[in-house]
C-alpha positions as CSV (number, residue, x, y, z in Angstrom):
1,X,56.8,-3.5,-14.4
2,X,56.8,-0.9,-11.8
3,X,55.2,-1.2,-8.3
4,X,55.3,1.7,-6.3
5,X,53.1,2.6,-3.1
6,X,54.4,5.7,-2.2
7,X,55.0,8.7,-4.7
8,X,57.8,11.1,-4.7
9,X,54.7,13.2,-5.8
10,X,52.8,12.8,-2.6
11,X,55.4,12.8,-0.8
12,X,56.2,16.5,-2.0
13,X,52.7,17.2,-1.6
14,X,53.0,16.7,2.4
15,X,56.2,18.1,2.4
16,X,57.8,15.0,4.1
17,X,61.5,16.4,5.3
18,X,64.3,15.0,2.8
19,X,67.7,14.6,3.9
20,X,70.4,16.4,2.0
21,X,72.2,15.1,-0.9
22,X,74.0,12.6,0.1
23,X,72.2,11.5,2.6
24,X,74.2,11.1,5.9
25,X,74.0,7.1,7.6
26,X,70.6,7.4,9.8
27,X,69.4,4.4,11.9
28,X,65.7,3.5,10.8
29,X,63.5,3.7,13.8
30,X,62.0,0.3,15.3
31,X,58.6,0.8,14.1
32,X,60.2,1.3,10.2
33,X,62.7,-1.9,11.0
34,X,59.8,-3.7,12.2
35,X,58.1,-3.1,8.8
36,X,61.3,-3.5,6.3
37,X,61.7,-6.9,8.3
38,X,57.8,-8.0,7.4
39,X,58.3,-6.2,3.9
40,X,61.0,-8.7,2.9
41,X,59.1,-11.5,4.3
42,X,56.4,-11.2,1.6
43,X,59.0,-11.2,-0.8
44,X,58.5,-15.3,-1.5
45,X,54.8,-14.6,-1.9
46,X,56.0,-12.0,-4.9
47,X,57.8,-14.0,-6.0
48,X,55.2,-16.6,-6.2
49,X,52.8,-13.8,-8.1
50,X,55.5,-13.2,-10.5
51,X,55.7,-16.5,-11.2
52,X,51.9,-17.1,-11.5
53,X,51.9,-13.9,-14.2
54,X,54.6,-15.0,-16.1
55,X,55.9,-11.4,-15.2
56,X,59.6,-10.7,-17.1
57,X,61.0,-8.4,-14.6
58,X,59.9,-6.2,-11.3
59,X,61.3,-3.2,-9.5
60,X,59.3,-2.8,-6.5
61,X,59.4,0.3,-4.2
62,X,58.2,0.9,-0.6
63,X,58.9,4.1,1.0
64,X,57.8,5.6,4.4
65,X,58.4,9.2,6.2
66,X,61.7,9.1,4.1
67,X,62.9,6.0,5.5
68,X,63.4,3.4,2.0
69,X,61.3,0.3,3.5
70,X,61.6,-2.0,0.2
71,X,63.7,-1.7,-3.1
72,X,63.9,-4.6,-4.7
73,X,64.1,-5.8,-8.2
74,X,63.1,-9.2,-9.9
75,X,64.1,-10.8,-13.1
76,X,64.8,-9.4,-16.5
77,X,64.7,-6.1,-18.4
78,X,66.1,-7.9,-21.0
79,X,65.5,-11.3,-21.8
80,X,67.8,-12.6,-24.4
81,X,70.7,-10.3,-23.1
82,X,70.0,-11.4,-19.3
83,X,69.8,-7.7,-18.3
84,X,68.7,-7.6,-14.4
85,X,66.3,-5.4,-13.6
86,X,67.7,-2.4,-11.7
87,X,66.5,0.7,-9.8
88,X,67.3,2.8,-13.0
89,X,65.3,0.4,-15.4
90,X,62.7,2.5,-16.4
91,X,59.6,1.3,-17.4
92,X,56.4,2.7,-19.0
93,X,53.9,3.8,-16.1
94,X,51.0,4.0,-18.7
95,X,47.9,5.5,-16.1
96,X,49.7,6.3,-13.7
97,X,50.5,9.4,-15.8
98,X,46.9,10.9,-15.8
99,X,48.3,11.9,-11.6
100,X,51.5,13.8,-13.5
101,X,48.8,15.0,-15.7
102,X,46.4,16.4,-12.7
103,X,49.1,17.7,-10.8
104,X,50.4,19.8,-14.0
105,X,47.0,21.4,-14.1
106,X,46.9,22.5,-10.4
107,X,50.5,24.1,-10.8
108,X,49.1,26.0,-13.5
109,X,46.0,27.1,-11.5
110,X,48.4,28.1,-8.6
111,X,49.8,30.3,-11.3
112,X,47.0,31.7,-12.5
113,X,47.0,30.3,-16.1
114,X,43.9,28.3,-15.4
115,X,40.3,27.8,-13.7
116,X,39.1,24.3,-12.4
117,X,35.2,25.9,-13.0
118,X,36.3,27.6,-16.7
119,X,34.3,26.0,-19.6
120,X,36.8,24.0,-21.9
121,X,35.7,26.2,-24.6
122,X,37.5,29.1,-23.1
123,X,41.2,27.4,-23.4
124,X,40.0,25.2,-26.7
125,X,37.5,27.7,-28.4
126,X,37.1,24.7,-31.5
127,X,35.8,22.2,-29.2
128,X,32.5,21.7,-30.0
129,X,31.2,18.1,-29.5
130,X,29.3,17.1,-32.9
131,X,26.2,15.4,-31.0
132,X,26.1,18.0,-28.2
133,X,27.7,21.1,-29.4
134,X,27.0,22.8,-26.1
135,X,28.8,20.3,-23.8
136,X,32.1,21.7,-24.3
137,X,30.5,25.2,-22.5
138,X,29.9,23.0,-19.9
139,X,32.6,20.7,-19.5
140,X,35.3,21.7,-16.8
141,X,39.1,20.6,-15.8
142,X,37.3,18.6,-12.9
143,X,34.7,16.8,-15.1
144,X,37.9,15.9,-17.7
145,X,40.1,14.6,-14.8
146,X,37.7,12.9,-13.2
147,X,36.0,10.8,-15.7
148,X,32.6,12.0,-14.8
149,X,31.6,13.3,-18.8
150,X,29.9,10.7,-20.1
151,X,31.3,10.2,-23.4
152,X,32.4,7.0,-25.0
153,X,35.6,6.0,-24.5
154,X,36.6,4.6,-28.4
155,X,40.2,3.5,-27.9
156,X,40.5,1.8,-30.8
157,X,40.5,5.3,-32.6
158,X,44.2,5.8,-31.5
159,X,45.5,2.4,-30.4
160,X,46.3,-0.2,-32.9
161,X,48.9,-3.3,-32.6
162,X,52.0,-3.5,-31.3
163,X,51.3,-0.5,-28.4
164,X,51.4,1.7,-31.6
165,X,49.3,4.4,-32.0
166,X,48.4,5.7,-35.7
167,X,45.9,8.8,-35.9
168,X,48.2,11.9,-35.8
169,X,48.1,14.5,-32.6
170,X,46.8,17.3,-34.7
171,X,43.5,15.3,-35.0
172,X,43.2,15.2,-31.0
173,X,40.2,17.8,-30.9
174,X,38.4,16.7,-34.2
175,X,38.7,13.2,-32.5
176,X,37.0,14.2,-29.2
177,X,34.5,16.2,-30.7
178,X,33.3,13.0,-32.4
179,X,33.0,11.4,-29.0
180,X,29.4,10.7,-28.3
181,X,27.7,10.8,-24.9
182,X,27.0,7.3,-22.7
183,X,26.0,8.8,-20.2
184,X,24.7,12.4,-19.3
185,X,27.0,14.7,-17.7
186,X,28.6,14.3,-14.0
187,X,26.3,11.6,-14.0
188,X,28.6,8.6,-14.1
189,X,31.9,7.5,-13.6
190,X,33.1,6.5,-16.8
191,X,37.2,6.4,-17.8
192,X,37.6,8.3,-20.6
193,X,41.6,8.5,-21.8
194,X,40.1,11.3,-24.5
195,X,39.9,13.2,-22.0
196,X,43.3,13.1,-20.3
197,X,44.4,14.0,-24.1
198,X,42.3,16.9,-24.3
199,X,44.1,18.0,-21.1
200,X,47.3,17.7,-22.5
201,X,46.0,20.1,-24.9
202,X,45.5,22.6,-22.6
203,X,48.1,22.4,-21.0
204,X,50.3,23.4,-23.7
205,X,48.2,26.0,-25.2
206,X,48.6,27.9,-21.9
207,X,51.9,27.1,-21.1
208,X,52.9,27.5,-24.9
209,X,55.3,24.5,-24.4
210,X,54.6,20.8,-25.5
211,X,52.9,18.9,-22.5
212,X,56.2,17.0,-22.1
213,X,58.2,20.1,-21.3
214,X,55.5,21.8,-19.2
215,X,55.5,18.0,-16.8
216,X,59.1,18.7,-16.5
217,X,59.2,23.0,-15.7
218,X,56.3,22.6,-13.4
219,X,56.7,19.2,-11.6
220,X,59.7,16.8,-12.6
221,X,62.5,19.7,-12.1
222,X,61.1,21.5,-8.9
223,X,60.5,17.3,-7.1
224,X,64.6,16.7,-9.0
225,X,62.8,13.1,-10.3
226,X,65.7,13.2,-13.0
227,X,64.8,9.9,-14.1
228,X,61.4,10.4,-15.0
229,X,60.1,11.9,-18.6
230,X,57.5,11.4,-20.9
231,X,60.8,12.8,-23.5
232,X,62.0,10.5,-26.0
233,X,65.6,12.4,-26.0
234,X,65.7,12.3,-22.6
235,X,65.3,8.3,-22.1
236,X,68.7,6.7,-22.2
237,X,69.4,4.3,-24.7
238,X,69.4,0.6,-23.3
239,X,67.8,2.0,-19.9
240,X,64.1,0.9,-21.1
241,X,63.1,-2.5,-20.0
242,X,61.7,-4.3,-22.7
243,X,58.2,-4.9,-23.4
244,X,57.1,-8.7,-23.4
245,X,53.6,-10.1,-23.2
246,X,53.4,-13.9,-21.8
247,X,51.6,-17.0,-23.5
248,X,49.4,-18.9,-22.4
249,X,52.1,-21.6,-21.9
250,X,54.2,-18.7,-19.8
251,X,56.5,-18.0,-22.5
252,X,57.7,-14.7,-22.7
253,X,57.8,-13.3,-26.3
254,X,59.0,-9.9,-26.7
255,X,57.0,-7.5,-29.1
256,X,57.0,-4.0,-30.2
257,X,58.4,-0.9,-28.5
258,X,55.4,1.4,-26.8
259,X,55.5,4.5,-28.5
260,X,53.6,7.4,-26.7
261,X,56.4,9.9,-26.2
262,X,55.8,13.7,-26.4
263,X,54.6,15.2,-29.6
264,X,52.5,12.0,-30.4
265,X,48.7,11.7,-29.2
266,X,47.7,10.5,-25.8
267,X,51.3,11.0,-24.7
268,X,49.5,12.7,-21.4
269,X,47.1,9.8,-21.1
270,X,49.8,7.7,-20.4
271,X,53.4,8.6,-21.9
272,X,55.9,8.6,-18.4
273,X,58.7,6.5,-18.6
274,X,59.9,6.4,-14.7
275,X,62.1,4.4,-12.5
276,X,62.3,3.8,-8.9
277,X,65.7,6.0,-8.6
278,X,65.4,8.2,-5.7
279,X,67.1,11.5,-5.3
280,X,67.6,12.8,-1.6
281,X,67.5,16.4,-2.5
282,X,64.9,18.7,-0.3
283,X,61.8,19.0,-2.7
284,X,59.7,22.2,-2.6
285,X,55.8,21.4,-2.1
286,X,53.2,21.3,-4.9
287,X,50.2,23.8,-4.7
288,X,46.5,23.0,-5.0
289,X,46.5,18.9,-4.2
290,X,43.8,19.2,-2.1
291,X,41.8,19.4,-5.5
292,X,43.6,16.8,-7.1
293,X,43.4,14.1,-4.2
294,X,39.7,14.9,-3.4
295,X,37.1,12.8,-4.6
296,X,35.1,14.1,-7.5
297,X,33.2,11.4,-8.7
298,X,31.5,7.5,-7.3
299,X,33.1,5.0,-8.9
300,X,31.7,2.8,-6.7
301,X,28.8,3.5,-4.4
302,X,27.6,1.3,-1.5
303,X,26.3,1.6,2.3
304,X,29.3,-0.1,3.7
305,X,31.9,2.0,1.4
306,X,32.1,4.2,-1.5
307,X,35.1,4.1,-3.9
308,X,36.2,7.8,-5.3
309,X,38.1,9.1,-8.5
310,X,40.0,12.0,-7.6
311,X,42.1,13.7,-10.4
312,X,44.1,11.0,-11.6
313,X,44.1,8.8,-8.5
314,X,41.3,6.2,-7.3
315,X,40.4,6.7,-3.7
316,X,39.2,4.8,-1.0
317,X,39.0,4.1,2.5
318,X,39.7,0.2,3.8
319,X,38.7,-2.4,4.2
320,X,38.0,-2.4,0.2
321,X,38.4,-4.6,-2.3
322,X,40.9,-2.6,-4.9
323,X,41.4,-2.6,-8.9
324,X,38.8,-1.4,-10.4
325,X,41.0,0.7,-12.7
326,X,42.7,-2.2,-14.0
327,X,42.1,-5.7,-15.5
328,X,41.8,-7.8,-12.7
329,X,38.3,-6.9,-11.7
330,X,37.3,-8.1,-14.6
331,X,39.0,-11.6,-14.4
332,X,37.7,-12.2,-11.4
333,X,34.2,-13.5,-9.1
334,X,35.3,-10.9,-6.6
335,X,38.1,-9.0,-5.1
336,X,39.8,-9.8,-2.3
337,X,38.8,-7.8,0.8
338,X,42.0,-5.9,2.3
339,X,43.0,-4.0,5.7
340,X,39.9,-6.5,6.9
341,X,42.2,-7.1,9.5
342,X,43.7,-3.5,10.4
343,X,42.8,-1.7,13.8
344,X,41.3,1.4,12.3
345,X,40.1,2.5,8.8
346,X,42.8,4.1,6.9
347,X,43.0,6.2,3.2
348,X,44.3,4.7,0.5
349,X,45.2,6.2,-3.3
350,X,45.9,3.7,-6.0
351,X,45.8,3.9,-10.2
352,X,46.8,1.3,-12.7
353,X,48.1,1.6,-16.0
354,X,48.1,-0.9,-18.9
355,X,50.4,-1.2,-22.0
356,X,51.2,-4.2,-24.2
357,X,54.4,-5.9,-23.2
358,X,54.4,-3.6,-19.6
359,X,52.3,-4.2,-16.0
360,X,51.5,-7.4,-17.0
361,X,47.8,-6.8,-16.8
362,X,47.4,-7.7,-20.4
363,X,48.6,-11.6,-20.4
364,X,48.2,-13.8,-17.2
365,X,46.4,-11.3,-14.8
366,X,47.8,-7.9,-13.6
367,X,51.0,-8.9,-11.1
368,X,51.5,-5.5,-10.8
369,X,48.4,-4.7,-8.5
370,X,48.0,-8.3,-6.9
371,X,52.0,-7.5,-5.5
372,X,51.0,-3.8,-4.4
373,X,47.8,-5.4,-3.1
374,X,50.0,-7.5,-1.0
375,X,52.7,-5.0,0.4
376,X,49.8,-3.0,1.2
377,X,48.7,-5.5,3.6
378,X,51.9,-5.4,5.2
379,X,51.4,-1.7,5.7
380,X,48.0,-1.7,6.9
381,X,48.2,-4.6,9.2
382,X,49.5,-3.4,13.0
383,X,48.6,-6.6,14.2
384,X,51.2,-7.8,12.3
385,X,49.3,-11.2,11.1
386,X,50.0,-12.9,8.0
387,X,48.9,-11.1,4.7
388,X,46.0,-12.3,2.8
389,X,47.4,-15.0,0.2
390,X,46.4,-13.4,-2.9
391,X,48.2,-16.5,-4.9
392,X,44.8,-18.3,-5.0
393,X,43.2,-15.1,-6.4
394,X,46.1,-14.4,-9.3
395,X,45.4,-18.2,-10.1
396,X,41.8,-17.4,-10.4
397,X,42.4,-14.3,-12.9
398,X,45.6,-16.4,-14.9
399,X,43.2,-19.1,-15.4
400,X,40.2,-17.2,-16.7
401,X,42.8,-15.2,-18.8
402,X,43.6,-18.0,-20.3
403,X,40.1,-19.1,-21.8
404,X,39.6,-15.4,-22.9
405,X,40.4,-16.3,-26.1
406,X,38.1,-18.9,-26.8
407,X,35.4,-16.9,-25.3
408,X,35.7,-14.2,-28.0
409,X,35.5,-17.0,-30.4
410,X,32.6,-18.9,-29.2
411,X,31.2,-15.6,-29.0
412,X,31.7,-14.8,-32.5
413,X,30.5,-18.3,-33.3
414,X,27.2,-18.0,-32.6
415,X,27.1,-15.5,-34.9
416,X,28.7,-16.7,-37.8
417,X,26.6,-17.7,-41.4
418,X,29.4,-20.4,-43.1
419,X,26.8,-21.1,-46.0
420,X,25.7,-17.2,-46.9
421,X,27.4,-16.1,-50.2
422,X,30.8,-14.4,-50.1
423,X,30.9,-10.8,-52.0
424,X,33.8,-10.5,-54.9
425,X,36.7,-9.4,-53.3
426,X,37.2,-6.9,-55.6
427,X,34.3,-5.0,-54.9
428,X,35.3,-4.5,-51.2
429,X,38.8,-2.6,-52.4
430,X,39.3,0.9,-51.6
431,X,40.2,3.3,-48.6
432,X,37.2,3.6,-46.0
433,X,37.1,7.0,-43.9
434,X,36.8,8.0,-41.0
435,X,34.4,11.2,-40.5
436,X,37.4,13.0,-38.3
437,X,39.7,12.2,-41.2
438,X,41.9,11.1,-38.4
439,X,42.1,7.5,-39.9
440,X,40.8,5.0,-43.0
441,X,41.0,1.2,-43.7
442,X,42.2,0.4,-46.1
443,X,40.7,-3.2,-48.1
444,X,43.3,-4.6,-50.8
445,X,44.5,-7.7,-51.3
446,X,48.0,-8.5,-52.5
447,X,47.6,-11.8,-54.4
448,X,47.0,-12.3,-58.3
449,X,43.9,-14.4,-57.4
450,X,43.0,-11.9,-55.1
451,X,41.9,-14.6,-52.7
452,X,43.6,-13.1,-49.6
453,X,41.8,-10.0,-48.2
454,X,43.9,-7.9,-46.4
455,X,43.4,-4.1,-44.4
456,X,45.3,-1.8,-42.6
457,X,44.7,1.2,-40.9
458,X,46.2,4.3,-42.2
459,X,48.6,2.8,-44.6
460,X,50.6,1.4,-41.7
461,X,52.3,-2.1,-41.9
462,X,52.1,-3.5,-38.5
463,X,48.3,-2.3,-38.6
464,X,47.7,-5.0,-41.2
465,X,44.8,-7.5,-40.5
466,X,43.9,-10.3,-42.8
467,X,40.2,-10.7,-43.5
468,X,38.1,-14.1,-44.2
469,X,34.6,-14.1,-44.8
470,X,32.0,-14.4,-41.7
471,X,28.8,-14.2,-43.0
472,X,26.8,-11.9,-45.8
473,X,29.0,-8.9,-46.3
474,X,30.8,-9.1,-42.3
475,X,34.2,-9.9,-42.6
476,X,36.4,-11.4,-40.0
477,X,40.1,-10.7,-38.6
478,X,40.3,-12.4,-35.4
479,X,43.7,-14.3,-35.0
480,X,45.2,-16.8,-33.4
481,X,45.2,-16.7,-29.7
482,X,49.2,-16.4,-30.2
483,X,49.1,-13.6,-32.9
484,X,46.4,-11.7,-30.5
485,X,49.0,-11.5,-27.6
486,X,51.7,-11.0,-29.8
487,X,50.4,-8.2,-30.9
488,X,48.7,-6.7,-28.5
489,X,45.4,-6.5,-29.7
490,X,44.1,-6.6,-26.0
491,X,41.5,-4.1,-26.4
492,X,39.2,-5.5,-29.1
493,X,36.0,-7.1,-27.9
494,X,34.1,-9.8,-30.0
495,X,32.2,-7.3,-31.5
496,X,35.0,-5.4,-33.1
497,X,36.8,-8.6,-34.7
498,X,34.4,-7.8,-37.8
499,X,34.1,-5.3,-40.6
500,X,30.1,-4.9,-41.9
501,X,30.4,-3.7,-45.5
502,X,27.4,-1.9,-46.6
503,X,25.9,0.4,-49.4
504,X,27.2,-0.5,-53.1
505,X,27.5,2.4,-55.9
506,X,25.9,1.8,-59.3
507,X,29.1,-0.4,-60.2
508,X,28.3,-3.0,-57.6
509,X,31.8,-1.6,-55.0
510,X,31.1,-1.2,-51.6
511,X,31.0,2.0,-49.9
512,X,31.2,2.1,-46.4
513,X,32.1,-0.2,-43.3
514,X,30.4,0.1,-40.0
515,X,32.9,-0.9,-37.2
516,X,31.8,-1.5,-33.6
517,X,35.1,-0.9,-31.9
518,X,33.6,0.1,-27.9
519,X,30.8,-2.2,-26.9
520,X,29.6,0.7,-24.8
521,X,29.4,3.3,-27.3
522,X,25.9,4.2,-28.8
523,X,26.3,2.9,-32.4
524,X,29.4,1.5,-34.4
525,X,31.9,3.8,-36.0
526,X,31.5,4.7,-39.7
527,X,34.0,4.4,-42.5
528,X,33.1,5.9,-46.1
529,X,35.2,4.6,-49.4
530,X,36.8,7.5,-50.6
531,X,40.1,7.1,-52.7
532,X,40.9,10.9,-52.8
């Protein structure tokens, strides 16, 4: 897990003098000492937090006008070997890459390569939206970045178990041009990793490099952050701390390796690996963040405050209650209120990212964001009082975690018809595709008796589900609340824990499956049997 309040990309961006490399002994200033000495009295509140998440291990950052405030690092990167976490752990940043991504784009503006008013259709002339053909003449780099195009988000189309994806990255644009609309244009806030995808794809269509290589030409080489890379090659071996999501009982169990490196899809929606290793070297400045730290769209709009999305950055000004990119919000009655106590209003950029086994936001509540939360209370508060005890609050979110389990299945209950009459297995076999061609489920089973149904998606073993019958022809795979976490399978809502055959050929088989994988998408997605 990685906490960090202060960027080595914004701190370019304000071009913040750096000392040269090495840096030379340089006695912090009181008002900084005065900080670093409240800093490390939050630390048993952290550590608290940590505890409350079940977190594995921390590195937590705090840097201010050059001076390092914080750098600290809690428990393990690796569990069974009792590797410390270390400032050159690096950990998955997920999110926070979509910043990275932003940034990329206005270096490439700067050089003339790109247009923040151009139609998409002018860098991806196949784009061409199935339900609205015409949106991708409208569609900018600003409505992309800032999640204001309306169109369903559908994550299950690329993220299966384990933090693996499966749909291949040449299917990126058929993908997205399947995306319907939610909401009209620039008329919503509405996260959309699609989109930071289709960025990517700009990206290295102008550039004529892979995304991964254009991040590190135009922003990880000119700010030297040598120990950040969305690279597989480039990523040390044993420098990776290791993924783990937490039980319900706090037990740590570790699962599968993220994959999202460059070359795959939604690498740029959330592929960084990074560390909190600092390099002193002078940075240059980065051009056009005046774009990218503007806000471009309400995600939150209100007489007392308005939250923003930027490009890649949430935005607001305190006091504010924070996460709403993120999974705490959603765990919780309300969110804590903070800089309440701070003399004068002050600006505040956040983002959260979320991966299986990383940031913690996926098991017992997101310790990530409740410990920046804190710090940043530290910062904010000249009055120097006591931070807000945000223990009571990660309680709250660790506790309704907890029962979201059982919520899914009482959902699910409600729904379920125990007495309707089962269809033959054997006439639900077959491969099921997806219109994009991008995926298909495929329903076997691998028993004599054929009694066990099974699927997978795209032929891949750790995307294998076992099915039981729910009612008519709706099929079931919800697991156990153990085999959910395990596997990561965070992202499925009640709804999408069932398969609806329909349609039968003259021979009695089945021939499609409707599949409501995004609650907030218009209608389910369609899979048609086809064995070619």
């Amino acid at each position: 897990m990685l906490v960090s309040l202060i960027f080595s990309l914004l701190a370019a961006a304000q071009q913040i003098p750096l000392p040269p490399h090495p840096p030379p002994p340089e006695p912090v200033p009181s008002i900084a000492s005065t900080l670093q000495h409240r800093l490390n009295q939050a630390l048993p509140q952290i550590q608290a937090l940590k505890r409350i998440g079940g977190t594995a291990g921390i590195s937590i950052g705090v840097m201010s006008h050059n001076h390092v405030l914080l750098n600290t690092n809690l428990g393990f990167s690796n569990i069974d070997r009792r590797l410390t976490a270390n400032s050159s752990t690096r950990y998955p940043i997920a999110s926070l890459t979509k910043a990275f991504v932003s940034s990329t784009i206005a270096q490439l503006v700067h050089e003339g390569l790109l247009k923040w008013d151009e139609p998409l259709s002018s860098y991806i002339p196949e784009l061409a939206f199935e339900h609205d053909p015409s949106l991708a003449d409208q569609l900018t780099l600003i409505d992309i970045l800032s999640h204001r195009t309306g169109l369903a988000r559908l994550d299950a189309l690329w993220l299966g178990a384990d933090s693996q994806t499966f749909a291949p990255k040449n299917f990126t644009i058929p993908l997205c041009n399947h995306l319907r609309p939610v909401h009209p244009i620039r008329s919503q806030w509405l996260y959309n990793n699609w989109m930071y995808a289709l960025a990517g794809e700009v990206i290295e269509r102008v550039t004529k490099q892979s995304w991964g290589k254009a991040l590190s030409s135009r922003i990880l080489n000119p700010l030297n952050l040598s120990h950040t890379t969305a690279i597989a090659s480039e990523i040390p071996p044993g420098s990776l701390a290791l993924p783990y999501m937490v039980l319900d009982n706090r037990t740590p169990v570790q699962v599968g390796k993220m994959g999202l490196t460059d070359g795959s899809i939604m690498t740029s929606a959330g592929g960084i690996r990074s560390t909190l290793y600092r390099d002193d070297e002078k940075k240059p400045p980065l051009a056009l963040l005046d774009t990218v730290l503007s806000g471009h769209s309400f995600m939150n709009s209100t007489a007392a405050t308005d939250e923003l999305y930027a490009l890649g950055f949430a935005k607001v000004v305190t006091p504010a209650q924070f996460g709403k990119i993120g999974f705490n919000s959603i765990l919780m009655d309300a969110m804590p209120v903070i800089g309440a106590s701070s003399k004068s209003q002050q600006q505040v950029f956040y983002h959260s990212g979320a991966g299986a086994g990383y940031n913690h936001c996926l098991m017992m509540g997101d310790t990530a964001d409740w410990i920046a939360q804190t710090l940043l209370q530290v910062i904010l508060d000249e009055k120097q009082q006591q931070p807000l005890n945000l223990t009571p609050f990660a309680e709250q979110a660790a506790t309704k975690w907890r029962a979201t389990h059982q919520r899914i299945v009482d959902a699910l209950e409600q729904g379920r018809k125990p007495d309707s009459p089962e269809p033959r297995h054997d006439s639900l076999f077959g491969k099921y595709w997806h219109k994009s061609r991008a995926l298909y489920l495929e329903v076997y089973s691998d028993d004599e008796d054929n009694d066990t149904l099974r699927f997978n998606i795209n032929g891949r073993p750790e995307q294998e589900h076992v099915l039981s019958h729910y009612g008519d022809d709706t099929f079931i795979f919800l697991p156990s609340a153990d085999q959910r976490l395990r596997r990561g399978l965070f992202h499925y809502g009640p709804a999408a824990w069932l398969l609806h055959f329909g349609n039968r050929d003259s021979s009695g088989r089945f021939t499609e499956i409707q599949w409501n994988i995004d609650s907030q998408a218009p209608s389910p997605e369609q899979f048609v049997r086809d064995e070619s």
